[in-house]
Every structure is written in C-alpha cells, then in structure tokens.
N, C-alpha and C positions, 0 to 999 in steps of 0.2 A: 648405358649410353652416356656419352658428353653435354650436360648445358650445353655447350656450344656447337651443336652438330649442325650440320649441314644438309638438306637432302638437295638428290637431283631431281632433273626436272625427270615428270613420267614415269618414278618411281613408287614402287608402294610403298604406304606410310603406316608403321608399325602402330600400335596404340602408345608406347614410350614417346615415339616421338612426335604421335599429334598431343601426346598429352604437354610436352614441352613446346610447340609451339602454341598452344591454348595458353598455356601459361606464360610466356613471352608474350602473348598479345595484350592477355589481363594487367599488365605489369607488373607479376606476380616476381620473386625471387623465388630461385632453384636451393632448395635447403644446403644440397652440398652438388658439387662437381658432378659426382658418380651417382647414379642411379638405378636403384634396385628395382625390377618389373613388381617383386612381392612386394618390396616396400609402397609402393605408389599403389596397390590396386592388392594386395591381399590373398590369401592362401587358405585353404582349411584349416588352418593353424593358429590365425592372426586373429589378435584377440582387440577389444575397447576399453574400454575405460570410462567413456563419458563426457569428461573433458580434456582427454587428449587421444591421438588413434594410434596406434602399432598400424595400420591395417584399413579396414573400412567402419564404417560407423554406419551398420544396419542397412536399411535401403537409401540412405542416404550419401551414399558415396565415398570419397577419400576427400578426406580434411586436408585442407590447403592453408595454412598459414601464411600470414599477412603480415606485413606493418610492423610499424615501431611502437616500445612501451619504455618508459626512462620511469624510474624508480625514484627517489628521492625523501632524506627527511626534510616535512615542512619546515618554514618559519614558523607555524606554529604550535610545532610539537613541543608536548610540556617539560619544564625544565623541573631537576633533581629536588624534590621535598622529600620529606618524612612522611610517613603515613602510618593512618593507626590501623589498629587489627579489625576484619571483619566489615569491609569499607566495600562498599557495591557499586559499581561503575563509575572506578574511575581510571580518569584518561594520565595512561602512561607514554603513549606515543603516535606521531600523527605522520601518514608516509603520503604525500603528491605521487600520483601516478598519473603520466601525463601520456597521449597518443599522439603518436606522428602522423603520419600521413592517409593511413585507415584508422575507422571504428577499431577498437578492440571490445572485447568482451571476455571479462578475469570469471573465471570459474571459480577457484580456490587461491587461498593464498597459506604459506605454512609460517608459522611465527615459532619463534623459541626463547622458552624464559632465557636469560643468562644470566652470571651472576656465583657471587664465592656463598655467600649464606645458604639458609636451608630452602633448600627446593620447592618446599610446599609452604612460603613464604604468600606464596599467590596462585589461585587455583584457576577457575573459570575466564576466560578471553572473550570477546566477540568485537566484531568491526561494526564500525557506526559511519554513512554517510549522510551530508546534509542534517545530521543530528535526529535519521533514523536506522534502526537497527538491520544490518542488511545481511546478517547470517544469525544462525543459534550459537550460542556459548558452548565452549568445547573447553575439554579440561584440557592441561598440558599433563602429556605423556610422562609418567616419572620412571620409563628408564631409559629415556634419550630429550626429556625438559621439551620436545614439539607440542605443538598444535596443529592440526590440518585442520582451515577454518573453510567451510562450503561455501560461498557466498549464493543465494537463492530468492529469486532469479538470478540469473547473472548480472554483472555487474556491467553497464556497456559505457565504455568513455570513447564521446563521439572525437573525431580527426581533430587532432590540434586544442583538445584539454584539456584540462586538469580535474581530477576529482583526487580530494582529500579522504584518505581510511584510516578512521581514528580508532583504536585499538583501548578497548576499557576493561579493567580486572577485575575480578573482586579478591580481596587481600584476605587472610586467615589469622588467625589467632598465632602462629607463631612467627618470631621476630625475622627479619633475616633483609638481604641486598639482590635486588632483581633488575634486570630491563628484559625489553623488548624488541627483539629482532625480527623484519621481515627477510625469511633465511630464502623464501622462493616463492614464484606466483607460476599457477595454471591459466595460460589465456591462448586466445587466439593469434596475440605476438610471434611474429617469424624471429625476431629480437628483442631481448627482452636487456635493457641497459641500467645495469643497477641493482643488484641486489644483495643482502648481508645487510642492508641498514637497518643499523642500531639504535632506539633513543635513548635517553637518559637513564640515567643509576636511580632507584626510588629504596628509601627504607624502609620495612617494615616495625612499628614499635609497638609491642605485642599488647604493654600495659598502657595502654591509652587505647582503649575501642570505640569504635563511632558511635554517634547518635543513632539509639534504632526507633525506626518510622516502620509501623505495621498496616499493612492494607487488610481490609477485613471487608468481611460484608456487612450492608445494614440492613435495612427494612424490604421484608420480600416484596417483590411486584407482581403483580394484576398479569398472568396469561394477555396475552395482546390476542385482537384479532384483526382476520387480515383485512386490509384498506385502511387500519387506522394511523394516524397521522402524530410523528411523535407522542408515542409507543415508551412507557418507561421499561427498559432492558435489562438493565441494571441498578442497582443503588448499592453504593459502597463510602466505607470511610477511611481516613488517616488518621492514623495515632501517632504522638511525636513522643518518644521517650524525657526522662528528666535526668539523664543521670549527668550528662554533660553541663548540663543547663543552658541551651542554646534554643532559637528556633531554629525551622528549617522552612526554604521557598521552595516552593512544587513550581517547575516550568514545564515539563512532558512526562506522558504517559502513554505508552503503547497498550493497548490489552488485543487479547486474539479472540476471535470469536468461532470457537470449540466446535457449535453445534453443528443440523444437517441443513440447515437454510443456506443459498446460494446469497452469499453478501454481496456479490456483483451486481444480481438482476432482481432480488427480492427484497434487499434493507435498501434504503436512500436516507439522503440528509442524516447520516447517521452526526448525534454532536452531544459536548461533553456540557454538563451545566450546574453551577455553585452558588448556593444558597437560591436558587431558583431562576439566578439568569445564565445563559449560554458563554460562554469564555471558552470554547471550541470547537470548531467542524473537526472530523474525521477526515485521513487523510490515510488512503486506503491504498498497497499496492496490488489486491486481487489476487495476494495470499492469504486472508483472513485476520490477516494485521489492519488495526486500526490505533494510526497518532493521533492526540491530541494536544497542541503545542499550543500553552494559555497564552490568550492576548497579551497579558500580564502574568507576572510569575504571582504565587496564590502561598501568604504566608501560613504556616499553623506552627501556634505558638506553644513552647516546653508545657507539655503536660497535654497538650489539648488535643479536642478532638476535629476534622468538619469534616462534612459530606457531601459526598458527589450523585450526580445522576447522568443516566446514558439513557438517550433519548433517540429515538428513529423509527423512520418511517414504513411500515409491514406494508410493503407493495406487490408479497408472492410469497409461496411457501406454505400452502396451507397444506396444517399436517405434519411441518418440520419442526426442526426444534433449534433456540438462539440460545446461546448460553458466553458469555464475556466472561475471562478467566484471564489472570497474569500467567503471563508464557513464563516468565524470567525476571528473577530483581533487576537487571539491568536496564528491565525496559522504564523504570523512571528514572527520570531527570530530578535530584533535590540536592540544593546545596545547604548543608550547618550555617548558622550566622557566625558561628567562630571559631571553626577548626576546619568544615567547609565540607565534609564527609560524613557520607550516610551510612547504619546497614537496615538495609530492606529486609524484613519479614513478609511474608505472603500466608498471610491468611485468608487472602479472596478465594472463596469454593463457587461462587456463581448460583446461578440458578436456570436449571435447563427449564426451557418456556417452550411450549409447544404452542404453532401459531394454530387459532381458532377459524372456523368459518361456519357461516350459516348454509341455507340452501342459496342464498345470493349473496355476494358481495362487492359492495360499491367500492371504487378506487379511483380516488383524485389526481390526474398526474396535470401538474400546472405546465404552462406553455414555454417552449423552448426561449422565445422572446418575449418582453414585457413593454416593448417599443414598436410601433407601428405607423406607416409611411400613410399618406390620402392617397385615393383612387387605386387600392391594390384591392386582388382577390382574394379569394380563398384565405383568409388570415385563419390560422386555428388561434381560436381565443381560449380554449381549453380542452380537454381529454379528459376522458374517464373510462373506467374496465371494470365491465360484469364478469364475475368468477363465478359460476354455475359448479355446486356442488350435491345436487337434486338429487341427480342419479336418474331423471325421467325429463322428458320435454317437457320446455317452457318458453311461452310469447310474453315479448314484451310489447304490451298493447299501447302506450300513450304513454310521449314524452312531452319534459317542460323544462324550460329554462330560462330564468329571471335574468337579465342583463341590467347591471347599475350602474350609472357615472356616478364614480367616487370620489370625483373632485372635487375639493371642499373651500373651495375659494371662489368659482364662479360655473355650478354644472349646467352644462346645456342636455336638452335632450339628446335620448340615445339616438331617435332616426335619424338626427341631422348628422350622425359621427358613423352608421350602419346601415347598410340595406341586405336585400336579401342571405338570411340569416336561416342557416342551415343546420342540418345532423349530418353527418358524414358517415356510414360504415365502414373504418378502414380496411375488414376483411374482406369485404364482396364488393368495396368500392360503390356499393348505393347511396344516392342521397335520396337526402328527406328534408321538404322544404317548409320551414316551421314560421306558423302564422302567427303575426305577432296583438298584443291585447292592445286596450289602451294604454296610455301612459307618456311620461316626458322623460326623467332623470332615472325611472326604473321602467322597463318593459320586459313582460313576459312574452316568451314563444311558445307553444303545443304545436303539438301534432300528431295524431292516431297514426304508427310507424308498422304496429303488427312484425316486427321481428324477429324470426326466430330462434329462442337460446341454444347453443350445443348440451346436450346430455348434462357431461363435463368439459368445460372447458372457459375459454374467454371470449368475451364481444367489447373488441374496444369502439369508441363510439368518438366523434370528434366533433364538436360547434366553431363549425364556420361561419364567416361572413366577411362579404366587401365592405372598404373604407369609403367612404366619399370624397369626392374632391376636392369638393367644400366643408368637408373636415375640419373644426377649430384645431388646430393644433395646441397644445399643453407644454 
C-alpha cells in the first residue's frame, strides 16, 4: 500500500492502513513509499536482532523508527601524536552524536582501525561518555580491521543534544599508522546523517613503551556484616614503574563489583578513600560498575607505592558475596608527567566477602531530609531495619530512643523543637507512642511495643515526631 493512501468513508480499514494512519497521526515517517504487510507485522520466518527488527521483536511488537541522528567529528577530537607501545586508554577519537527532534537510543556503534602500517598496531577499543566507560573493550576484527562496539545500557540522547563518544585504544608493541573510524551506528534513528567519520592518523613507536602502573591487591579485609556502616570492601595499591622515570596522576577509577550482592538495594554510600580520607563517592549505573572520579587528581611518584580503600555501607545481602575487581585496564584514568601514557597491569584478584549476620541485625538508614520546617507532622527523623535470621519467632519487647540537639553554639531543649514522638511500623502501619524521660538538650523515649518479628525477614521501624510552631529555627 501507498504512504499516501486514502481511504473512503464507511470503508473497512485493513491493518496496513490503520497502521499508516497510526503513524501519520504519531508524526512518525513512512521508511519507504511502498509497504510490505510482512515487513510491518512479520511472518514465521522473520527473525530480531535486538537492536534492530526484520520483523517483530518478541511480544513487544514492530519497531518504529523515529528521529534524526547527525554524526560528527568533535572539536575536540584529538589531533595526530606519536605514541608509544603498550599504552592503555588512550583517546584517538571523539564523535558528537547529536538528536533531532526525538530521543534516540544507539545500541551499537561499528568502528574501523584504518591505516597503511601493521594492523595489530592497536588492539582493544571501547567508548567512553562523560568520562565513563559505556561499553566493554572489543578487539578489532583482523580480517576486515572492524569492531562492533555494544553499547550497554543503551545509550539515550535526549531531543536536541549532544553527547560526545570518545573512542580509547590500547596500542601494542609493534610499530605502525592507524585511525579511527565511526563506519556505522545501531539506533532508533529513522535517519542517521553522518557516518564514515574519521579522526586523526596516530603512530605507533614500538621502542619507546609506557610507563607501567600495576594495580594489585593489599591487605585483606574483615568479612563485613550486615548493618555495618562503611564496611572495608576492598584494599588495593598502585605501583608506578621507573623505567621512564616520570610520575603518573590517578583521576578515575572504574572497578565492577563481581560478586552475588544486589549493589542497587544492598551496598549504599559505596566511596573511594586515600591515605584514610574519602576523595570519592561512587557513581554507579546499576550495572555493577562503580566510578570514582578523585576531587583531585592523586599523584604517585616513579618507583612508588600508595593505597586505596573501598569503603560502603552493607545494608542487605546477608549470605551474598562482594568482591571489587578491575573489569579492564581502560577503566583507569592516569596521565605520565612526561610522555603522558600509561600501561596498566592488573593484578587486582579481589576478595570474595561473604556478608555475615547474626540471629538479628540492626540497620541504620538516615533520613531522606536533614531540614525541617515548624508546626509539620509526622517528620521521620530516622529509620532503621530488623533483619531476623533466627529461623523461629521473635518479640520485640521494648524500645528506646535518645533524641540530642547537637547544636553547638546555643542548644535549646528537645521539647520545645518536638512533641509527640513516635515508633511508626512501616509494615502494618501501627504506631507506638513513645514516653519521653527527663531531660533538656538530650531526651530519651521508651515504650513496651511487643512486636512481632517475621521467622525471616525485615521489620523496618521509623521515629516520628511533630515540629512546633514555636520551633527555634537554626
């Protein structure tokens, strides 16, 4: 049938053509003029892919393509250097993918060494956005020089902008002339405008090799158990080679966390820390990749050693196992101070930690907000979760909770900032009205609650209370 068809009134309307006014209405484009019924909707025959359809894609219907994609080399793709042998992520090429008028979302993109020298000049690729790794390293094919790079999740660039994919290699021991081509991309683009770009010529020079930087492990850690509150997960060091004689700055570190612990809903506050203070949160996509991008970029000097600690909070998982591992040399960030290229060794093995629990375990979780308005209700000023691994019923007969102004310049008593101060059952939604003791700047509350624990399971618990009116404000 025609895009451009027409129907009459009081006619019947074929599935072809309500699927083309469906699409007409979407302000979808028609891929082509003519329209195939198996192409739109599918056969016994017609197979997926994944990220792109022949056909249907499962119960989920026929893929409709959308939108514009423009292609482009950055301004700031890197221009023509030498480079030595054995050199671990670094950036040969930077491409702007920009969306028109819909979201798009790139599935894959295919890259190709080019280049007269020897082919295995450079071996390993992967794309980098916002300066994290947003696929695995894929070798290029030696007998057509490709890469199919997966990008995972998918990549989504919302209507009208731009995201930069920086393309980083690691170079080999023999000498030779490469670049880097984005020869084709997989997306949701009905148009894709731009593609075959090239960046820059790089050489490799075989007698000249990086500075190597070795990650290893250090000193083992203490089994965590669950509820405790940065948690050491890991201990690891850098080694800086001397044959160059240069130092090298650490700015990022990806590591992936291997084990069977749910790092969404059982680590928290996971973060990175040097010589004993904190120089990074984790910055997690909820594929067990965790960044840590230092405040400061973290010198270690030709020959030398220093060490890291990964620190976070066991808030589930009892019974699982945490283990931090480098996925990939590309996943650090380290420039030479005078050649400016690294090679990465990976010696980190990890250590598989299996999280402990007793027959009960307390867990802290602090408050959504650490600001609070006069004359409101129900404020939770804190949470916390019993984890029952008994195996047989248990009551919990009598709670208590100390409340302090921690004000340290002028504190007033808690009743004049609090009144009716409560236990909240989030599961059964009961409360429990907790009586408070003496006191001015510290007040305890009790109260005999008798509640009953699950076999196995959780009892989160929450302390409530109203603000007053006449609330000092801080």
């Amino acid at each position: 049938i025609s895009s451009n068809a027409s129907f009459r009134p009081n006619a019947l309307v074929t599935r072809g053509e309500l699927f083309v006014m469906a699409a007409n209405t979407a302000g979808l484009e028609i891929a082509s003029d003519d329209l195939d019924l198996d192409d739109l909707f599918g056969d016994d025959t017609s197979t997926s892919t994944g990220t792109t359809s022949t056909g249907t894609t499962g119960d989920t219907g026929t893929v409709v393509k959308a939108g514009d994609l423009a292609i482009t080399l950055s301004p700031s793709s890197p221009s023509s250097v030498d480079l030595p042998a054995s050199a671990e992520g670094v950036a040969v090429a930077a491409f702007d993918l920009t969306a028109g008028s819909a979201d798009i979302s790139v599935n894959a993109i295919k890259l190709t060494r080019k280049g007269l020298g020897a082919s295995n000049a450079v071996s390993d690729v992967a794309l980098f956005a916002n300066g994290t790794r947003v696929s695995k390293a894929k070798s290029f094919n030696s007998s057509d020089d490709t890469a199919d790079v997966v990008l995972s999740p998918s990549l989504v660039i919302k209507a009208g902008s731009t995201v930069t994919l920086i393309a980083k290699v690691t170079t080999n021991a023999t000498a030779g002339t490469f670049a880097v081509e984005l020869t084709d991309v997989t997306s949701s683009a009905l148009n894709i405008i731009g593609t075959k770009v090239i960046g820059s010529s790089f050489e490799v020079k075989a007698s000249v090799p990086a500075t190597v930087v070795t990650i290893t492990d250090d000193s083992s850690v203490t089994t965590p158990k669950l509820g405790t509150i940065q948690a050491e997960l890991l201990k690891f060091k850098v080694v800086v080679g001397s044959l160059n004689h240069e130092d090298i700055s650490l700015s990022e570190i990806t590591l992936k966390e291997d084990g069977g612990i749910d790092e969404t809903s059982e680590l928290a506050n996971v973060a990175l820390y040097y010589n004993g203070t904190k120089v990074a949160d984790a910055v997690s996509n909820g594929t067990k990749y965790f960044t840590f991008k230092f405040n400061a970029p973290i010198v270690v000097a030709e020959g030398k050693t220093e060490k890291f600690v990964v620190k976070g909070d066991v808030v589930g998982g009892a019974g699982e196992t945490i283990n931090f591992v480098l996925d990939n040399e590309l996943d650090i960030s380290a420039t030479a101070s005078k050649y400016g290229y690294v090679n990465i060794t990976d010696s980190l093995v990890g250590t598989a930690l299996t999280v402990q629990a007793g027959e009960i375990t307390l867990i802290q979780i602090d408050p959504t907000n650490t600001e609070i308005r006069q004359d409101k209700n129900d404020i939770v000023l804190g949470t916390i979760k019993l984890v029952s691994n008994a195996g047989k019923s248990l009551e919990l007969e009598k709670f208590k909770v100390t409340i302090q102004n921690t004000d340290t310049t002028a504190p007033v008593n808690v009743a004049t900032l609090l009144e009716n101060v409560e236990l909240y059952d989030v599961t059964s939604g009961t409360v429990y009205d907790l009586n408070a003791s003496a006191g001015t700047t510290e007040i305890s509350y009790t109260e005999e609650v008798n509640i009953a624990m699950p076999t196995t399971g959780e009892l989160t618990l929450a302390i409530r209370a109203d603000t007053l009116d006449t609330a000092t404000i801080n």
